[in-house]
Residue frames relative to the residue before (quaternion, step in Angstrom):
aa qw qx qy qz dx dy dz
X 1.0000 0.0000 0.0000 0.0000 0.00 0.00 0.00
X 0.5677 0.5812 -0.2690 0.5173 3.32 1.17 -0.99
X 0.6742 0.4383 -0.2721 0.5284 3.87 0.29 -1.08
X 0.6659 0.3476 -0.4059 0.5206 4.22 0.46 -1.04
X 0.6234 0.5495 -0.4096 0.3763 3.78 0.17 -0.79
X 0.7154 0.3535 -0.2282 0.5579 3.77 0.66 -0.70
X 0.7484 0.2769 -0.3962 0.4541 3.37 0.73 0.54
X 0.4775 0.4181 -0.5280 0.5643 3.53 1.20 0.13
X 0.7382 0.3419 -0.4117 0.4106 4.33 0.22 0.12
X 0.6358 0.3683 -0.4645 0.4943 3.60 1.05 0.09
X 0.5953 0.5712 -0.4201 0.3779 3.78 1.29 0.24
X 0.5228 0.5570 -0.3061 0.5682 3.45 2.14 -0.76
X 0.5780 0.6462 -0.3986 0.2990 3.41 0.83 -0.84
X 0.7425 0.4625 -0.0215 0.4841 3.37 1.37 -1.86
X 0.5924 0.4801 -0.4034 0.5059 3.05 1.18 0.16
X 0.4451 0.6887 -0.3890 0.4198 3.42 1.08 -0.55
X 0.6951 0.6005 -0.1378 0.3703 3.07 0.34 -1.76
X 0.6651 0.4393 -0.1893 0.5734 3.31 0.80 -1.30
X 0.7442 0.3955 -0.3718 0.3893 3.59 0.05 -0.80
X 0.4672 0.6387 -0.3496 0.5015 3.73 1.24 -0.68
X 0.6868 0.4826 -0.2278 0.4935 3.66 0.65 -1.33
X 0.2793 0.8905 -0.1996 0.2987 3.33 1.15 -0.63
X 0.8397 -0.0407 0.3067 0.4464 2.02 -0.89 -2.32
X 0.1783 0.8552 -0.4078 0.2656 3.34 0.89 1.31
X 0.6501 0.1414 -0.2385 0.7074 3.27 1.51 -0.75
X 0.4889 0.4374 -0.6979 0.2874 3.80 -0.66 0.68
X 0.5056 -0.6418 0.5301 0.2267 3.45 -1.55 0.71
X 0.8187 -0.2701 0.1663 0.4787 2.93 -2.65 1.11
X 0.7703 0.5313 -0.1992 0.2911 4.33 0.29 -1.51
X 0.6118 0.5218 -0.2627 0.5333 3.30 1.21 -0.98
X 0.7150 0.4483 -0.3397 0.4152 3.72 0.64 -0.68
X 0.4262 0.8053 -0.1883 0.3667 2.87 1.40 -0.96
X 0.7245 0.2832 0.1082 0.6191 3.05 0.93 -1.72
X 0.5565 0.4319 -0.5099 0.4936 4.06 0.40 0.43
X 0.0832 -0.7009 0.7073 0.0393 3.13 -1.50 0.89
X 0.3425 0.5796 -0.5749 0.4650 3.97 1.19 -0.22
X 0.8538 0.2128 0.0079 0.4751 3.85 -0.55 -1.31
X 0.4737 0.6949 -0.5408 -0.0120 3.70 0.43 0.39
X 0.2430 0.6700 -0.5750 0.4017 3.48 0.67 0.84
X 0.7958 0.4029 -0.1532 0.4253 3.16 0.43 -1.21
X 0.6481 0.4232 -0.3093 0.5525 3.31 0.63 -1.21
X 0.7557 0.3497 -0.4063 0.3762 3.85 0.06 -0.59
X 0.6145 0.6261 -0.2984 0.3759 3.87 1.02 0.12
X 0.4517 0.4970 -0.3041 0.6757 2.99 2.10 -0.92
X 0.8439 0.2080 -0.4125 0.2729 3.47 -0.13 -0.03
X 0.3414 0.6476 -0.5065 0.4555 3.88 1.46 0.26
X 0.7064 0.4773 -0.2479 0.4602 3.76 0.97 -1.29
X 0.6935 0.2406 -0.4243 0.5302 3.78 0.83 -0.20
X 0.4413 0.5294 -0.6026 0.4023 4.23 0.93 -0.02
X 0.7574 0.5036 -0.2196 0.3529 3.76 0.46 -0.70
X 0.6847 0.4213 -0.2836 0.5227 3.27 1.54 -0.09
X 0.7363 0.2015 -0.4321 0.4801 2.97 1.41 0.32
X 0.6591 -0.5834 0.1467 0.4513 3.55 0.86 1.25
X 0.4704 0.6614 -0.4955 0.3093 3.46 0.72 0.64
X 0.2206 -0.8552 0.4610 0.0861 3.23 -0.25 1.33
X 0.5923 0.6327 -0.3059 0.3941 3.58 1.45 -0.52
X 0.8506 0.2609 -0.2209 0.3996 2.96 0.81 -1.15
X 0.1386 0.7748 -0.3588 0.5017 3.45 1.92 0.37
X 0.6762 0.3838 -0.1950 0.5979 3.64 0.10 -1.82
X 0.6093 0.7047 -0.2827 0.2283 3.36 -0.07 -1.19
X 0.6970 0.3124 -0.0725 0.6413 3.12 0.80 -2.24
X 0.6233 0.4731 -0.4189 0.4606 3.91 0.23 -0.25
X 0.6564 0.3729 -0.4233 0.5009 3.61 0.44 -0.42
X 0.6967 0.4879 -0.3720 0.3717 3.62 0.18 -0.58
X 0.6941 0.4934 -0.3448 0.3948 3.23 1.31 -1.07
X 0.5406 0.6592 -0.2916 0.4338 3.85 1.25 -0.71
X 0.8178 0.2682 -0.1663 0.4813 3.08 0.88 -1.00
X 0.6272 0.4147 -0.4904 0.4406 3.43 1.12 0.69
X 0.5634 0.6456 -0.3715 0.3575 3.92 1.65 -0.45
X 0.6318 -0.5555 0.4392 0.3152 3.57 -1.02 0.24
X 0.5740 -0.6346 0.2291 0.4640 3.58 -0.57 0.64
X 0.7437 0.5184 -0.2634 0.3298 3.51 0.80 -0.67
X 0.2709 0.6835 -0.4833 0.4754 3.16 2.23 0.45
X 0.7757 0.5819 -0.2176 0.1110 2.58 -0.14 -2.21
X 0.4627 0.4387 -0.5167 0.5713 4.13 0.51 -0.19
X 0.7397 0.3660 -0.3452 0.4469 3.53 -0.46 -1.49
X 0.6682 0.4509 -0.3962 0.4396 3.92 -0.07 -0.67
X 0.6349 0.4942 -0.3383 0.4880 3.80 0.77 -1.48
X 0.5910 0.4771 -0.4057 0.5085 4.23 0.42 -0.52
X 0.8268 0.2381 -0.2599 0.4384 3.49 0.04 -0.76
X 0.4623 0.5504 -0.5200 0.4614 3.54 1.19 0.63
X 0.8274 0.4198 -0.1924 0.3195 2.94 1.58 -0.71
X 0.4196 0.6542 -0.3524 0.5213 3.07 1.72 0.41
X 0.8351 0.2905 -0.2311 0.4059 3.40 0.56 -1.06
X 0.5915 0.3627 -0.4981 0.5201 3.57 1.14 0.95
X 0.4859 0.4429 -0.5683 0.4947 3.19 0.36 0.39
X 0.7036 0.4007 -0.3649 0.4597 3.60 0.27 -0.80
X 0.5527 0.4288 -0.4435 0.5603 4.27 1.14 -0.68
X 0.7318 0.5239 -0.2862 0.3287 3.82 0.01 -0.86
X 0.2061 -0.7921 0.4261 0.3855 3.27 1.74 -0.79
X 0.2646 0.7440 -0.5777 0.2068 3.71 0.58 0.69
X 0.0395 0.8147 -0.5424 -0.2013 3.80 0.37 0.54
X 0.2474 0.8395 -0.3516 0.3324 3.97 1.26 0.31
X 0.7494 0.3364 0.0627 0.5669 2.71 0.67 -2.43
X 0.6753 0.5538 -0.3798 0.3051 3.50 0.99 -0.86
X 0.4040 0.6794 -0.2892 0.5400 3.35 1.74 -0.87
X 0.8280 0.3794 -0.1313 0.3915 3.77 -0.35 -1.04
X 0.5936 0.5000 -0.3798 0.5034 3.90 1.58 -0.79
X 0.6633 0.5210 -0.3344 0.4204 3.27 1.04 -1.60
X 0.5865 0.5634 -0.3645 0.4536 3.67 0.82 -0.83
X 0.5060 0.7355 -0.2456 0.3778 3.63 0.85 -0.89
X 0.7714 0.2021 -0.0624 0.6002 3.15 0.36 -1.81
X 0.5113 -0.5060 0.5897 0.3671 3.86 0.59 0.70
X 0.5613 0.4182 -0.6434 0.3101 3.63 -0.54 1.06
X 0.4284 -0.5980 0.5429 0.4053 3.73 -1.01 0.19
X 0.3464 -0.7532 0.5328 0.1699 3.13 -1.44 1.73
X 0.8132 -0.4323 0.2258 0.3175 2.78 -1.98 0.73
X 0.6856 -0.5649 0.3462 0.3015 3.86 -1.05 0.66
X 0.4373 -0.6445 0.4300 0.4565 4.09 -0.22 0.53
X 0.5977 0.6292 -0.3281 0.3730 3.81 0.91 0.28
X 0.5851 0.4563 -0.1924 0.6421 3.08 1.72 -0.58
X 0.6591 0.4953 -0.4226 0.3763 3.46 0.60 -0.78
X 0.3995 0.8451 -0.2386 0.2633 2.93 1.87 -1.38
X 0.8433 0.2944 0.0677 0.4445 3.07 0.71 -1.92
X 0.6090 0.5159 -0.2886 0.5288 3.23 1.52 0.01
X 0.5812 0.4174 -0.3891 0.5802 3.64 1.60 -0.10
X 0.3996 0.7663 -0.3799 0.3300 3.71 1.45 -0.08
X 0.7898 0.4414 -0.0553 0.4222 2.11 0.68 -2.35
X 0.6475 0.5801 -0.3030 0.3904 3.72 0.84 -0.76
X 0.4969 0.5826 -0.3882 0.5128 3.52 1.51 -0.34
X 0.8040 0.4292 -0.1665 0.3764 3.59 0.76 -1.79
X 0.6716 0.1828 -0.1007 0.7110 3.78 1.15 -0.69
X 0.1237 0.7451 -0.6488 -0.0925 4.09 -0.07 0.44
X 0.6455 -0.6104 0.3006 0.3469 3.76 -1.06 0.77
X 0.7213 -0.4666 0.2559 0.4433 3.43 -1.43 0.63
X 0.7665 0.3021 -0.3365 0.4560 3.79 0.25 -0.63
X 0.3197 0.6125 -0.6518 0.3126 4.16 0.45 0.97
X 0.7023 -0.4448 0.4636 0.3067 3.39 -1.64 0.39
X 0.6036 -0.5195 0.4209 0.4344 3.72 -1.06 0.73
X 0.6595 0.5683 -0.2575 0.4192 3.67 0.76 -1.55
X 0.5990 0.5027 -0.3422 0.5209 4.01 0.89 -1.53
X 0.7597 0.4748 -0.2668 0.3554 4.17 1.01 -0.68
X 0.5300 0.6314 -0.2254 0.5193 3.06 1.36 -0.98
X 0.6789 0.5465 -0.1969 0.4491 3.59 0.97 -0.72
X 0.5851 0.5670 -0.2672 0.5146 3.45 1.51 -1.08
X 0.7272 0.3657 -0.2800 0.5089 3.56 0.92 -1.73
X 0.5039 0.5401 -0.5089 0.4420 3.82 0.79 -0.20
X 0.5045 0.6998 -0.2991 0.4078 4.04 0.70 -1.08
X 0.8484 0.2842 0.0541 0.4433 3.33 0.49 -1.94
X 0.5973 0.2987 -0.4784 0.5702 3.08 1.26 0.71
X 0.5775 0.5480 -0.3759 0.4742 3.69 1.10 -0.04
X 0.6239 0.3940 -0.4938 0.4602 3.73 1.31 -0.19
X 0.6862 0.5458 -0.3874 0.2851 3.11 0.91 -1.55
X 0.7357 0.3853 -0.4741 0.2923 4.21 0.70 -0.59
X 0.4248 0.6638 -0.5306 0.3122 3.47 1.46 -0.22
X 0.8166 0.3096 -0.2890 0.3922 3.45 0.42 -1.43
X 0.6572 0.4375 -0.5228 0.3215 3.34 0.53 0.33
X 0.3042 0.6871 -0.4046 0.5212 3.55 1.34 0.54
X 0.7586 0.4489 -0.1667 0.4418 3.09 0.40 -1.28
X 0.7395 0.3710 -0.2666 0.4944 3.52 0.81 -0.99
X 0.4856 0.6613 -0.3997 0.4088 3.46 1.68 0.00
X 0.6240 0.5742 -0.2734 0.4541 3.36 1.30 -1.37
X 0.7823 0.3944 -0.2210 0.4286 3.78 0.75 -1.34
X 0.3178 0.6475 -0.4273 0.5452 3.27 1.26 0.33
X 0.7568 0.3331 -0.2111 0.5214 3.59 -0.13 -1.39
X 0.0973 0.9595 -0.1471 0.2197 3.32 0.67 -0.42
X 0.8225 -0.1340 0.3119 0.4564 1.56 -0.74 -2.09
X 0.5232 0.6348 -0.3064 0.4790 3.25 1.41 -0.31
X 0.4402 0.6965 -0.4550 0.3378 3.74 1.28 -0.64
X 0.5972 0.6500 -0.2866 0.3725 3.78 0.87 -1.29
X 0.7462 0.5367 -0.0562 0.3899 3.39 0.99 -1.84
X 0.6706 -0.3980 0.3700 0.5049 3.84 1.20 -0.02
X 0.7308 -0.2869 0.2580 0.5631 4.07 1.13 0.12
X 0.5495 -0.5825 0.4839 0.3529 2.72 -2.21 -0.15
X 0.7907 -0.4638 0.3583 0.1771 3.34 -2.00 0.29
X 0.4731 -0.6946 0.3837 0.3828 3.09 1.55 -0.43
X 0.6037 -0.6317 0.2769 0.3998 3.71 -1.10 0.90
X 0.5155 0.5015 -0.3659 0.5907 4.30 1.68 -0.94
X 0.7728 0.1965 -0.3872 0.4629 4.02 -0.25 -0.76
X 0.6221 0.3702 -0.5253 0.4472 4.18 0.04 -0.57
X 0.5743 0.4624 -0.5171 0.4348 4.09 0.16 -0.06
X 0.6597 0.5424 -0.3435 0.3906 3.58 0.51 -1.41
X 0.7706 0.4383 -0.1888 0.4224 3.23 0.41 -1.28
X 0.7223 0.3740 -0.4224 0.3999 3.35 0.68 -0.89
X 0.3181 0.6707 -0.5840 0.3285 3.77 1.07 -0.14
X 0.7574 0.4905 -0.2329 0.3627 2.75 0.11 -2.07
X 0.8925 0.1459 -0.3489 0.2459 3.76 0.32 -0.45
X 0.3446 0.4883 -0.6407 0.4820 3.58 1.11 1.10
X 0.6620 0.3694 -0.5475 0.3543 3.59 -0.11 -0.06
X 0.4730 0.6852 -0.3117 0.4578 3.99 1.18 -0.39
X 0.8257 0.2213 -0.1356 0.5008 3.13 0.70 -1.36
X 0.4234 0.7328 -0.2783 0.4541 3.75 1.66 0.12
X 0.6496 0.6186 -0.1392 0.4195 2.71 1.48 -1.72
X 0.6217 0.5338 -0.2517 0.5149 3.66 1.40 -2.07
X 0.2750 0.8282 -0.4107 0.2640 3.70 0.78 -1.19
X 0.8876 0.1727 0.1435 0.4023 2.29 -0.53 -2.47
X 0.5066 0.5747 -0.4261 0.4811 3.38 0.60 -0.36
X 0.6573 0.5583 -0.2103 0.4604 3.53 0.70 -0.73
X 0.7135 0.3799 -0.0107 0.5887 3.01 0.95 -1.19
X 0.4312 0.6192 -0.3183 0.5739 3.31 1.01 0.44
X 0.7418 0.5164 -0.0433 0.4257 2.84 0.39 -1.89
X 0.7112 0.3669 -0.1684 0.5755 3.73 0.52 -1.42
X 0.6435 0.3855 -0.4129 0.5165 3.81 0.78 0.06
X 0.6993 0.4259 -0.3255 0.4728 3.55 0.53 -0.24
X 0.6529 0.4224 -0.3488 0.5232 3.69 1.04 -0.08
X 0.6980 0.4339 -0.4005 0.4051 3.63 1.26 -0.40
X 0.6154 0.5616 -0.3443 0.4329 3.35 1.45 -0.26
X 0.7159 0.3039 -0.4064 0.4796 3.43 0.94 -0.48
X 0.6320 0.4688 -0.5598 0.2598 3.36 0.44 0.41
X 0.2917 0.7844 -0.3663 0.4067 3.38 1.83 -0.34
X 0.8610 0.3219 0.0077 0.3937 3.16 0.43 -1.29
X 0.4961 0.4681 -0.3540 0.6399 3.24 1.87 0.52
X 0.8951 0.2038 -0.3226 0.2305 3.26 0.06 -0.41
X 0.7390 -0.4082 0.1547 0.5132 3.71 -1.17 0.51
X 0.8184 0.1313 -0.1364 0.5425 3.27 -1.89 1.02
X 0.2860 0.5305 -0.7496 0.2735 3.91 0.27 0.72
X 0.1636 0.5955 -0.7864 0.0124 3.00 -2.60 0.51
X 0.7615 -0.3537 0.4322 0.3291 2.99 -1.92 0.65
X 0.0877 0.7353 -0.6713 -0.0326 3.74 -0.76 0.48
């Protein structure tokens, strides 16, 4: 009895999995609305609350999902609760050690990189008034650098043409061409996230982390 019982939970276990894989492409509403798989379907969405830094509602969908998964879910579900708040919270520390956790290979010291960036420049809703104040101090310290910068390539480039543009048009313009190159950036960066996710999500044993 003992021996069939551990295989009817390492058969719940694998079914889990699968259904998670699943319901990978159905949207924020559809998951919303499944009750067959809501373990699963309510974890897929903690894992996108956390990609888009929302740690509340992240915590949220993970608690529901735990308490609706079977026990022999629940470790494997409780890691990737813990991965993807570390990754809402920006902890790239913890985020390192969850991903390690659930046996996946953690994220590259380039990403963390930018996620301990990013946690300086936007830190999460429950930081200290002072830990914020510091971020919006940051983002006006990037934003006059690059307009410096687009001030310099301005002159520049104008040097060729008969002089410069003056300090009101080499400001104007260079605005205009960090937001240009801001613009390519992200578009890029767009892009390479949307090819790393669908490949996430092709290959074997993918999950939310």
């Amino acid at each position: 009895m003992a021996k069939q019982r551990q295989v009817r939970m390492e058969q719940g276990g694998r079914g889990a999995l699968a259904a998670m894989q699943a319901l990978e492409t159905k949207s924020d509403e559809e998951l919303l609305r499944e009750t067959r798989f809501k373990a699963a379907a309510q974890a897929i969405l903690g894992a996108r609350a956390a990609e888009r830094y929302d740690a509340d509602a992240a915590r949220a969908y993970f608690r529901t999902a735990i308490a609706s998964a079977r026990p022999q879910e629940r470790l494997q579900l409780q890691r990737m609760a813990n991965a993807s708040l570390a990754l809402a919270e920006r902890r790239p520390d913890d985020l390192k050690k969850a991903v390690e956790a659930l046996g996946q290979t953690p994220p590259s010291n380039r990403q963390l990189f930018l996620l301990r960036v990013m946690g300086l420049l936007a830190p999460p809703a429950s930081a200290s008034t002072a830990i914020k104040a510091r971020g919006y101090a940051l983002i006006v310290g990037i934003v006059l650098l690059l307009l410096l910068i687009g001030f310099a390539l301005v002159e520049l480039i104008s040097l060729p043409f008969g002089g410069g543009v003056g300090i009101g048009g080499g400001l104007i313009l260079g605005f205009f061409l960090v937001l240009v190159v801001l613009a390519v950036l992200a578009w890029f960066g767009r892009r390479r996230q949307r090819k790393a996710i669908a490949g996430r999500g092709a290959g074997p044993g993918s999950g939310k982390s």
